[in-house]
C-alpha positions as CSV (number, residue, x, y, z in Angstrom):
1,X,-110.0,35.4,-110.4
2,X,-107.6,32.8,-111.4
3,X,-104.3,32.1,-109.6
4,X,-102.2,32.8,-112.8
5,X,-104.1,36.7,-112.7
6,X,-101.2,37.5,-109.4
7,X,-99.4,34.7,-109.1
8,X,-96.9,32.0,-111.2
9,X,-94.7,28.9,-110.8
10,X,-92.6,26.8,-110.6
11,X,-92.3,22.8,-110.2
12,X,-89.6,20.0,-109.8
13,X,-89.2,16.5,-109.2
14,X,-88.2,13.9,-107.1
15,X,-89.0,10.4,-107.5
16,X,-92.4,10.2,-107.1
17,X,-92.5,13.6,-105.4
18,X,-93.7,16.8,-106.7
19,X,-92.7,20.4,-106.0
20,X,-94.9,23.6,-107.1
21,X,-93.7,26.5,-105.7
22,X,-96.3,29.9,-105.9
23,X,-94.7,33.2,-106.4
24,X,-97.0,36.1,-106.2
25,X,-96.4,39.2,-108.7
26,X,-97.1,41.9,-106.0
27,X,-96.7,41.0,-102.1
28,X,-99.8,42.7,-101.7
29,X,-101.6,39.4,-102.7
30,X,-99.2,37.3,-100.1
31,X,-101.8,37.2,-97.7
32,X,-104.7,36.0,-100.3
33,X,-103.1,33.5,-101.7
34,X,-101.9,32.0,-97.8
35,X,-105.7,32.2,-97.2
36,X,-107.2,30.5,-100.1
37,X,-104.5,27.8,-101.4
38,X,-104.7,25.3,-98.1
39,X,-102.3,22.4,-98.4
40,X,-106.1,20.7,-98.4
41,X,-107.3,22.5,-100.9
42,X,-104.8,21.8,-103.5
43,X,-104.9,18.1,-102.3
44,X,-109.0,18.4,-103.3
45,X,-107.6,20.0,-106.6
46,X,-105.5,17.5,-108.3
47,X,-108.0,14.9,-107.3
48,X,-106.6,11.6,-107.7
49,X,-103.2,12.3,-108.6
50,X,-101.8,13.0,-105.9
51,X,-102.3,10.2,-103.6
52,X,-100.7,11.2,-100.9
53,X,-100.0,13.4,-98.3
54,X,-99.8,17.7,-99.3
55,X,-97.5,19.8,-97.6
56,X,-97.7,23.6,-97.8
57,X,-94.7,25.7,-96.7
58,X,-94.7,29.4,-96.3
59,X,-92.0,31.8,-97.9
60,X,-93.2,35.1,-96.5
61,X,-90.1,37.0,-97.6
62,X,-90.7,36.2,-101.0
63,X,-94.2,36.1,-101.2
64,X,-94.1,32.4,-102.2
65,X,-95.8,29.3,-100.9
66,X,-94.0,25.8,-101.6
67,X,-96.0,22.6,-102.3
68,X,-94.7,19.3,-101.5
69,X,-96.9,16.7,-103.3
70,X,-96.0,13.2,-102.1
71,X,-97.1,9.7,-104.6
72,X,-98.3,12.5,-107.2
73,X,-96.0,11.2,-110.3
74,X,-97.7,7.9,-110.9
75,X,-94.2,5.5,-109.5
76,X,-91.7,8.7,-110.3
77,X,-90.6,9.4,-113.6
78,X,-88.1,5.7,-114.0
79,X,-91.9,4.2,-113.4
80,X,-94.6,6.2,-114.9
81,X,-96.9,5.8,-117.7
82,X,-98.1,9.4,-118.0
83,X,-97.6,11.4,-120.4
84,X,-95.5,14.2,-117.9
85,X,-93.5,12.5,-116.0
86,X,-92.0,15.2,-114.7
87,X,-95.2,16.6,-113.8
88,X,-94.4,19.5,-115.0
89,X,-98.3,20.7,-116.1
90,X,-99.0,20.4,-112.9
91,X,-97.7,24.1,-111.6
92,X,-99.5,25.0,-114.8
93,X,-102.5,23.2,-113.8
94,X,-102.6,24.8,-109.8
95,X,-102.7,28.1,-111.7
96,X,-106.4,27.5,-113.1
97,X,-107.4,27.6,-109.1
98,X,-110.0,30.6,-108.6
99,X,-109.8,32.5,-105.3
């Protein structure tokens, strides 16, 4: 199954700094998603976007996991030549992960 099947998102910005936070529907899939979306594997995901480092941080209360993409905005959005800037597609994009 697809990510977006128990899960949604949420992204923000920062210079050249990306944010996805992953909010489970049900808690019950808390513990699946901890397991399968590795700071390393959504590093492996966006490829050559993000060029730097991935940071994953655990919300357990809220049955979240918080991303921290660093160099993933091509210069941050004063510098970029893509077409999101923001990188807002990208939470969009995470959700098309299969575990």
């Amino acid at each position: 199954m697809k990510l977006r099947d128990i899960a949604h998102s949420r992204t923000g910005d920062k210079g050249n700094t990306s944010n996805i936070s992953l909010i489970v529907y049900d808690m019950k899939n808390y513990d699946l998603i901890k397991e399968a979306v590795t700071a390393e594997r959504v590093k492996v995901w966006f490829g050559d976007i993000v060029s730097g480092e991935v940071v994953r941080y655990e919300l357990p209360a809220i049955g979240a996991l918080n991303f921290v993409m660093y160099e993933a905005l091509g210069g941050g959005v004063t510098r970029s030549l893509a077409l999101d800037i923001h990188g807002k597609s990208l939470s969009s994009a995470l959700l098309d992960l299969v575990v």
